[in-house]
C-alpha positions in Angstrom: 135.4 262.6 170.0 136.3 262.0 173.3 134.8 260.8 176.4 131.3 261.9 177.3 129.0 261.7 180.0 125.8 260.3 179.1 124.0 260.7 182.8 123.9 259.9 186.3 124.0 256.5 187.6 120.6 257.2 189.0 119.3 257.9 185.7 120.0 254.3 184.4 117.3 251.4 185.4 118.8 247.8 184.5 117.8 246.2 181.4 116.2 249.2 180.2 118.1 250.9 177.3 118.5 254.5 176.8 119.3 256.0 173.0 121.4 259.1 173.4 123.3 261.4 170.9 126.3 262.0 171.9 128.9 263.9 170.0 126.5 263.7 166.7 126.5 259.6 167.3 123.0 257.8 167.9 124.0 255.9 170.6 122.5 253.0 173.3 123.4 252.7 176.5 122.5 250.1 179.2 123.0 249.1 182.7 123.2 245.3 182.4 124.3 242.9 185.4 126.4 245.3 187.4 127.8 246.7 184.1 127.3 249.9 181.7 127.3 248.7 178.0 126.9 251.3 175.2 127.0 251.0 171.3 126.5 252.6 167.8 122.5 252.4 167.7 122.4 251.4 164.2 122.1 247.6 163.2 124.5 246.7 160.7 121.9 244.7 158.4 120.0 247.7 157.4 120.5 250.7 160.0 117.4 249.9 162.2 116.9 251.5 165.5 118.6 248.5 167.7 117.3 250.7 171.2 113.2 250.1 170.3 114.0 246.8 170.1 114.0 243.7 173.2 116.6 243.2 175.1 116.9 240.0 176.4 119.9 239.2 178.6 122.9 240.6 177.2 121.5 240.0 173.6 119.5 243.2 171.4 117.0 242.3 168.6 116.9 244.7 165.3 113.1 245.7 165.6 113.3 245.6 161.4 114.5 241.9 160.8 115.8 240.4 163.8 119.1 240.6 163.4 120.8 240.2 167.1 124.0 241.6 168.8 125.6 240.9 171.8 126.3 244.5 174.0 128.9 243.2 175.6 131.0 242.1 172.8 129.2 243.2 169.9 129.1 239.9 168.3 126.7 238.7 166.1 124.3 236.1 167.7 121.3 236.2 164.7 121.6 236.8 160.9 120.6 238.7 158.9 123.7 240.6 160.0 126.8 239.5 159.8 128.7 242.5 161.1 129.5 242.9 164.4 128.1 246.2 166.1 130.8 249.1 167.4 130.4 248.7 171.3 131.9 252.0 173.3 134.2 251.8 176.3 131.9 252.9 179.4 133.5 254.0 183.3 131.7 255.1 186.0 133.2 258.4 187.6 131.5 259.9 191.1 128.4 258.9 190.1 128.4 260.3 186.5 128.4 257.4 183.3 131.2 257.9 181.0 131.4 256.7 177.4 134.5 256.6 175.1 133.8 257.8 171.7 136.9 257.4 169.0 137.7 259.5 166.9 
């Protein structure tokens, strides 16, 4: 799919996660600690919506059963799930957020 932009900088407040589709992909993006972090909004246990859940630090809670991922890595830091979460290259370019999308 490509690279995408997802918004300006400007448009990004920190710890406050924004769920965007991009390229027919629900996806959540955050600006964390300096950082842009973005992943597949799905949680692996059961699909729940990770981006209405908290995000504390650099860890996101499963609003459905608790289930929680690390953005920056995608690890697994709760069960239920046990499968990590797809985390997205991100780059800043003049001003614009970038995020990689495979194919």
């Amino acid at each position: 799919m490509g690279r995408h932009s997802v918004g300006s900088t400007q448009d990004f407040e920190p710890q406050k996660v924004k769920v965007l589709r991009v390229g027919g992909e629900r996806i959540g993006v955050v600006f964390h600690e300096g950082k842009y972090y973005a992943w597949e909004d799905r949680c692996t246990h059961d699909d729940g919506p990770l981006g209405q859940g908290p995000l504390e630090g650099c860890q996101i809670e499963c609003p459905r059963h608790g289930a929680r991922f690390d953005i920056r890595t995608g690890r697994v830091m709760a069960p239920p799930a046990f499968t990590p979460l797809e985390i997205y290259q991100t780059e800043v370019d003049q001003d614009q957020v970038y995020v990689e999308i495979p194919d």
